[in-house]
C-alpha positions in Angstrom: 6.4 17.8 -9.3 4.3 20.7 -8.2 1.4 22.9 -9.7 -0.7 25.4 -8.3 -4.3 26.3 -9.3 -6.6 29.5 -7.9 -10.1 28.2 -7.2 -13.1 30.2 -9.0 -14.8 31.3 -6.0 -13.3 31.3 -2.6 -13.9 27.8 -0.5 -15.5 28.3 2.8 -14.1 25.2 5.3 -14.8 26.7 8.5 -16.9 29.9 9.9 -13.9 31.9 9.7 -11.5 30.7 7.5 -11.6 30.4 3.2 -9.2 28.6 0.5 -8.5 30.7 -2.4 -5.8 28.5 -3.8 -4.3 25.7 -3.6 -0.8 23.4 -4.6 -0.5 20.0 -5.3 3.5 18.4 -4.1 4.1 14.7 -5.3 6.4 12.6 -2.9 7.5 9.6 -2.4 4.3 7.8 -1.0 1.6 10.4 -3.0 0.2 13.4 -3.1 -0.2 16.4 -0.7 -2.5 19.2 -1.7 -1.3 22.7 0.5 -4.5 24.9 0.9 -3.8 28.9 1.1 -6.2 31.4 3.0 -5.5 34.3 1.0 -4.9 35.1 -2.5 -1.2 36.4 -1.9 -0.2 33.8 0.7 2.8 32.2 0.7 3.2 29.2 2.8 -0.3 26.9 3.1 -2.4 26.9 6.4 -3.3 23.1 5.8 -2.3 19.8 3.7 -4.6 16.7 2.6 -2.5 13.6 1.3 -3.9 12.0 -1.8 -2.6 8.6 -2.4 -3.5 9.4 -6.3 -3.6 12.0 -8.5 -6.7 11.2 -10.1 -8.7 11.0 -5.8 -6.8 14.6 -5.9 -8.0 16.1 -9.5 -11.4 14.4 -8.8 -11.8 16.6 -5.6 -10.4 20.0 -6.7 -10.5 20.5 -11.0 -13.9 21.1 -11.1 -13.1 24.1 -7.8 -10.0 25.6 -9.9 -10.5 29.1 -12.2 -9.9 28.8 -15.9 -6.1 29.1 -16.2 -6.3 25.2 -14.6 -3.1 24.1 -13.1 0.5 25.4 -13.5 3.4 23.8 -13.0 6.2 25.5 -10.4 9.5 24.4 -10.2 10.8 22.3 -7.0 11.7 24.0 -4.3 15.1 24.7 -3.4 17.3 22.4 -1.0 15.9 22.0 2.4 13.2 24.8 1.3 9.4 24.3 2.3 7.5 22.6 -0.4 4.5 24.3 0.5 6.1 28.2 0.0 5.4 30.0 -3.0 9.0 31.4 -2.5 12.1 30.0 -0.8 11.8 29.3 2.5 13.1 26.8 5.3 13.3 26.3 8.7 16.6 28.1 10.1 19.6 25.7 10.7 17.5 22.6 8.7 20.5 22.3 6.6 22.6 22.0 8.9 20.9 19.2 10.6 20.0 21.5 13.0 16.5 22.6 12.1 14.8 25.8 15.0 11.2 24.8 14.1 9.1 27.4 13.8 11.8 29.9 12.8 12.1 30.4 9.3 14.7 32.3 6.7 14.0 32.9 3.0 16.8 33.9 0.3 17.0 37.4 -0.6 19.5 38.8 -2.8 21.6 35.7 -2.6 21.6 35.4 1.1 19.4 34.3 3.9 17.3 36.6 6.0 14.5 36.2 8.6 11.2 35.3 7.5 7.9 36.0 9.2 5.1 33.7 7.5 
């Protein structure tokens, strides 16, 4: 499962740096929240794990705007959970994952992709 929600008012959690939305992922052992630093980003800058998703909703429902949480489908094979789009690490599904280097599926194919 995995919902995203954009927070009221931007979050401030350091001198220099804001969340504006964020994404909740459920795996195996919990919860990961992704945190995004700009309204149109799409991979996170940070994760928290939750071991529940009432500690999660505790934390963030009363920080999320009006249209609450929306679900997103799961991401492709071997994609990023965090990305808003597809994306994974180049060669990951062939068990030989470049990290850092990333490719996203345009038009039915896979190109570079600069996060």
């Amino acid at each position: 499962m995995r919902m995203y929600a954009r927070l009221k008012k931007p979050l401030k959690i350091e001198e220099s740096a804001s969340v504006y939305k964020v994404m909740l992922y459920e795996s195996e052992n919990g919860f990961y929240l992704f945190t995004y630093s700009s309204p149109d980003a799409v991979m996170s800058d940070s994760d928290r794990f939750y071991g529940t998703l009432d500690e999660l909703f505790n934390e963030w429902n009363g920080l999320i705007d009006e249209n609450g949480w929306i679900l997103l489908d799961d991401p492709l094979p071997d994609c990023q959970h965090d990305a808003f789009i597809p994306v994974r690490v180049k060669g990951r599904n062939e068990g030989k994952p470049e990290w850092g280097v990333y490719e996203t599926l345009t038009d039915g194919a896979w190109t570079p992709f600069k996060p």
